[in-house]
N, CA, C and O atoms as CSV, one atom per row, in Angstrom:
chain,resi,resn,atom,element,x,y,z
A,1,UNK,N,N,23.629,9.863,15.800
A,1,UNK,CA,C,24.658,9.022,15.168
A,1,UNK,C,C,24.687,9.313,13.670
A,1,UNK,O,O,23.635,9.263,13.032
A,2,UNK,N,N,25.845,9.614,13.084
A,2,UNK,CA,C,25.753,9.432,11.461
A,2,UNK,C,C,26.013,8.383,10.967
A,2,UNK,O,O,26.548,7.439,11.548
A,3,UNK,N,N,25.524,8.435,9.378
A,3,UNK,CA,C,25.219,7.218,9.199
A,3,UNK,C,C,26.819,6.572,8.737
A,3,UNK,O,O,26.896,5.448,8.242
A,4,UNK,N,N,27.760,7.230,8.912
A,4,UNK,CA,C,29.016,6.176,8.271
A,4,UNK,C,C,29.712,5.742,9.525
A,4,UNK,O,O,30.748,5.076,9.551
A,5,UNK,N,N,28.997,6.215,10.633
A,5,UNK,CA,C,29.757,5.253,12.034
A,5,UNK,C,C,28.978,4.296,11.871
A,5,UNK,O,O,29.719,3.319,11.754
A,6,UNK,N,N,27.618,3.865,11.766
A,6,UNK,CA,C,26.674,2.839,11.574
A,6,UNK,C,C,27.221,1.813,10.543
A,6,UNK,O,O,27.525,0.627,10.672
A,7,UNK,N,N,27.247,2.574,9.580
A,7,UNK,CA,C,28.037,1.120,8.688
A,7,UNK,C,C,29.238,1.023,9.020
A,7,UNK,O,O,29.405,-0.196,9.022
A,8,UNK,N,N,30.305,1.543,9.337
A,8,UNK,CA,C,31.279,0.804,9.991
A,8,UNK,C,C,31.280,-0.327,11.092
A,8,UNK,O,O,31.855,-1.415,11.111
A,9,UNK,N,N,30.591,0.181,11.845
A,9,UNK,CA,C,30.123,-0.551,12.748
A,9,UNK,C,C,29.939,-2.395,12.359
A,9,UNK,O,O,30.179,-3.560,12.677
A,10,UNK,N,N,29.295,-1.415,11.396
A,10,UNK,CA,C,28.540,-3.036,10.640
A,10,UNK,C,C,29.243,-4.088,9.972
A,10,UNK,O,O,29.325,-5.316,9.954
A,11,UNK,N,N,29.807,-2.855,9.321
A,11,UNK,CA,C,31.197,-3.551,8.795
A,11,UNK,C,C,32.171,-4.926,9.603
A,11,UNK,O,O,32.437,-6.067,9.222
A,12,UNK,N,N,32.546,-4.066,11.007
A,12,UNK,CA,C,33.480,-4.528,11.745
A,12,UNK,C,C,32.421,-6.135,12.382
A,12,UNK,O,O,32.798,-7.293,12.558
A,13,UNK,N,N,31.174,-5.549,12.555
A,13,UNK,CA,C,30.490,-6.986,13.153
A,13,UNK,C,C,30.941,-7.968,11.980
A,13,UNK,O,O,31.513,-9.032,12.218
A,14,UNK,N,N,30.597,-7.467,10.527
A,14,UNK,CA,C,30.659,-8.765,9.612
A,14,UNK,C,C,31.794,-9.130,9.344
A,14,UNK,O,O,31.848,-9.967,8.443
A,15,UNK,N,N,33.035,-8.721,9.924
A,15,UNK,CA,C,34.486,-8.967,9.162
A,15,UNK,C,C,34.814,-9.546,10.424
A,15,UNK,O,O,35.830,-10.231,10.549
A,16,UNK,N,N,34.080,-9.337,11.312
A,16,UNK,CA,C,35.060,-10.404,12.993
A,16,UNK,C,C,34.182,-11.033,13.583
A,16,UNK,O,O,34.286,-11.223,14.795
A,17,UNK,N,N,32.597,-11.727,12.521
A,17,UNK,CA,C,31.616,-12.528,12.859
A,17,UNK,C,C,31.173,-12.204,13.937
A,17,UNK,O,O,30.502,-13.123,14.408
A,18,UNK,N,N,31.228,-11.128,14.721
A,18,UNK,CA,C,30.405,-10.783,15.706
A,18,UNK,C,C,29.009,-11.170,15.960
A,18,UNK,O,O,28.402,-11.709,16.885
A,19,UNK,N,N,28.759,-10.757,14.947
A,19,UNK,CA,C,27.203,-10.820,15.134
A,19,UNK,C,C,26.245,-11.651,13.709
A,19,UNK,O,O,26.646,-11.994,12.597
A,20,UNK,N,N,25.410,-11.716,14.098
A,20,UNK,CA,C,24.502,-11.390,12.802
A,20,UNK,C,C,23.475,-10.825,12.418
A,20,UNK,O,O,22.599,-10.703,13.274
A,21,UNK,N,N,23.148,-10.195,10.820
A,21,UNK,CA,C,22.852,-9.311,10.374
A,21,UNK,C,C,21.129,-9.683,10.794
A,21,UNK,O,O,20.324,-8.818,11.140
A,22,UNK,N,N,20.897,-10.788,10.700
A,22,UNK,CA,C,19.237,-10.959,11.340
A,22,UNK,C,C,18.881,-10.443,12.670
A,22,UNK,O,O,18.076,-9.550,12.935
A,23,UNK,N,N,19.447,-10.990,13.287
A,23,UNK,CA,C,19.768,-10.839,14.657
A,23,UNK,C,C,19.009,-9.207,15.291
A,23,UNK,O,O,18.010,-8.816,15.895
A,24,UNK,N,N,20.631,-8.524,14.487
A,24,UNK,CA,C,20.867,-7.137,14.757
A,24,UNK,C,C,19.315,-6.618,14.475
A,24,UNK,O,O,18.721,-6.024,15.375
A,25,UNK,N,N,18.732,-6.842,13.300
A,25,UNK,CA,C,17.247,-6.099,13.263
A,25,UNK,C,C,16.647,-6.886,13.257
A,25,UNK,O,O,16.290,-7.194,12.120
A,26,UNK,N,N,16.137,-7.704,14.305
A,26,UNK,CA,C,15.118,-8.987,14.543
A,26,UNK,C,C,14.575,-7.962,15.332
A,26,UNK,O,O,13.552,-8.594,15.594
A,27,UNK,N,N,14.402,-6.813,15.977
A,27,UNK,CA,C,13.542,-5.806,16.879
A,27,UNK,C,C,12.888,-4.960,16.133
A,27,UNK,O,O,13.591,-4.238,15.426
A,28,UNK,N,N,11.849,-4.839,16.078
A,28,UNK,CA,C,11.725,-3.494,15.176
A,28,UNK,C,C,11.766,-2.681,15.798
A,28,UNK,O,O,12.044,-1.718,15.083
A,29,UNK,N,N,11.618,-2.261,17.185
A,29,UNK,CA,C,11.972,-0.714,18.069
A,29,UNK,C,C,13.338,-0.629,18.285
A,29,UNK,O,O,13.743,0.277,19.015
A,30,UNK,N,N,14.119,-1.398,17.790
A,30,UNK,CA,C,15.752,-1.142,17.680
A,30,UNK,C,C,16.294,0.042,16.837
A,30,UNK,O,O,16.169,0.108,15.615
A,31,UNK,N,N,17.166,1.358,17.934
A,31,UNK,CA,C,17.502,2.441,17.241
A,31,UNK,C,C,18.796,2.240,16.511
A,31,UNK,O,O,19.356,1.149,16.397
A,32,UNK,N,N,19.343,3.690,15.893
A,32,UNK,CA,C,20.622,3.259,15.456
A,32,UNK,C,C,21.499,3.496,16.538
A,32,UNK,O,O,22.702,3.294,16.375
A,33,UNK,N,N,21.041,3.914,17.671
A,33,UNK,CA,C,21.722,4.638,18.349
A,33,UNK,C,C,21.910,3.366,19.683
A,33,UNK,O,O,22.744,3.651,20.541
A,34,UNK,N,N,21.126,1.959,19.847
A,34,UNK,CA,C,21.479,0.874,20.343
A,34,UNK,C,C,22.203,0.303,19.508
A,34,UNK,O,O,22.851,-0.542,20.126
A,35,UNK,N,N,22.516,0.284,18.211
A,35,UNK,CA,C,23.006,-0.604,17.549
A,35,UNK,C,C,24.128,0.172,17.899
A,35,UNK,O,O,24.349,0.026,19.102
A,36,UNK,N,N,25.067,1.066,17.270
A,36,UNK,CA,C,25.958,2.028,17.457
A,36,UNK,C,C,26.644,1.350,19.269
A,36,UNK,O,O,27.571,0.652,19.680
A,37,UNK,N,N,25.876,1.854,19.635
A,37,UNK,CA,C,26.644,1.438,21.294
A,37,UNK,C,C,26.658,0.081,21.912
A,37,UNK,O,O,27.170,-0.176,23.002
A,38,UNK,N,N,25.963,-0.897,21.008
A,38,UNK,CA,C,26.181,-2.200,21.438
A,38,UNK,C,C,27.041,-2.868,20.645
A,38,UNK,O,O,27.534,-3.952,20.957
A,39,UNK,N,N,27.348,-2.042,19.204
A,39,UNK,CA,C,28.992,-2.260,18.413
A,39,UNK,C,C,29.883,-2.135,19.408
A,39,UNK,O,O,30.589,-3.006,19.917
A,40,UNK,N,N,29.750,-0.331,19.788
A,40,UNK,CA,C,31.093,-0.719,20.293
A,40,UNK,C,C,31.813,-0.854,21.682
A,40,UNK,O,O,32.883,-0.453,22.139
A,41,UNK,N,N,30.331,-1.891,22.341
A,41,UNK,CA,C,30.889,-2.645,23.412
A,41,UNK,C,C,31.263,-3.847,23.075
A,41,UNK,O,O,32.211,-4.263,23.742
A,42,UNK,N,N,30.737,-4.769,22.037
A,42,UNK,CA,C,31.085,-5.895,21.224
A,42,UNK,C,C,32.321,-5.975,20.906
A,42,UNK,O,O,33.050,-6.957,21.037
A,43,UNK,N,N,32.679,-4.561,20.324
A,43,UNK,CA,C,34.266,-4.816,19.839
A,43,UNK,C,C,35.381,-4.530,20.735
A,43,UNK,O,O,36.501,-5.041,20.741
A,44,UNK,N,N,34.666,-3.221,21.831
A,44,UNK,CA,C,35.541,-3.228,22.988
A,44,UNK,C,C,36.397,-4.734,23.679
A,44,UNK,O,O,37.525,-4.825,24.164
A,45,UNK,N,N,35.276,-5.838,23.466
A,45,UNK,CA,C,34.911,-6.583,24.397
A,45,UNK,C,C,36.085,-7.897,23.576
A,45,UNK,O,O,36.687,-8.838,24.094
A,46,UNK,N,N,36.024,-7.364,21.972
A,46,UNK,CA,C,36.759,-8.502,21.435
A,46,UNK,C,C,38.023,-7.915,21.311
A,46,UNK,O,O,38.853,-8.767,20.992
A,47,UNK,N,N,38.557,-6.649,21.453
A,47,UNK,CA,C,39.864,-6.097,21.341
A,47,UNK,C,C,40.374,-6.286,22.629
A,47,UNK,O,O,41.569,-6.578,22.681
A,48,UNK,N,N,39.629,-6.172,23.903
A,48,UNK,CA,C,40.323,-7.042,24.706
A,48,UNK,C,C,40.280,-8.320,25.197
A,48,UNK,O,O,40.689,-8.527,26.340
A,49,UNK,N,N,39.910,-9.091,24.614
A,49,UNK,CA,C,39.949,-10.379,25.119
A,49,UNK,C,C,41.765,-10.742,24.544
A,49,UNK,O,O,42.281,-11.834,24.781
């Protein structure tokens, strides 16, 4: 993953309250590469609702 899909990503969690930023790294074996693909089922998930 590079790193400007990651902050987008991040971006989009903090601008449509998705998530939160604790949350997201409350794991410490959390990759970027779960974060990355659990964005963008999150947003999949809010573009279609």
């Amino acid at each position: 993953i590079k790193k400007f899909e990651k902050v987008a990503v991040l971006k989009i969690y903090n601008n449509k309250d998705l998530i939160d930023t604790q949350d997201l790294f409350a794991q410490e074996d959390i990759t970027n590469k779960n974060i990355f693909f659990k964005g963008i089922q999150n947003i999949s998930h809010y573009i279609l609702q």
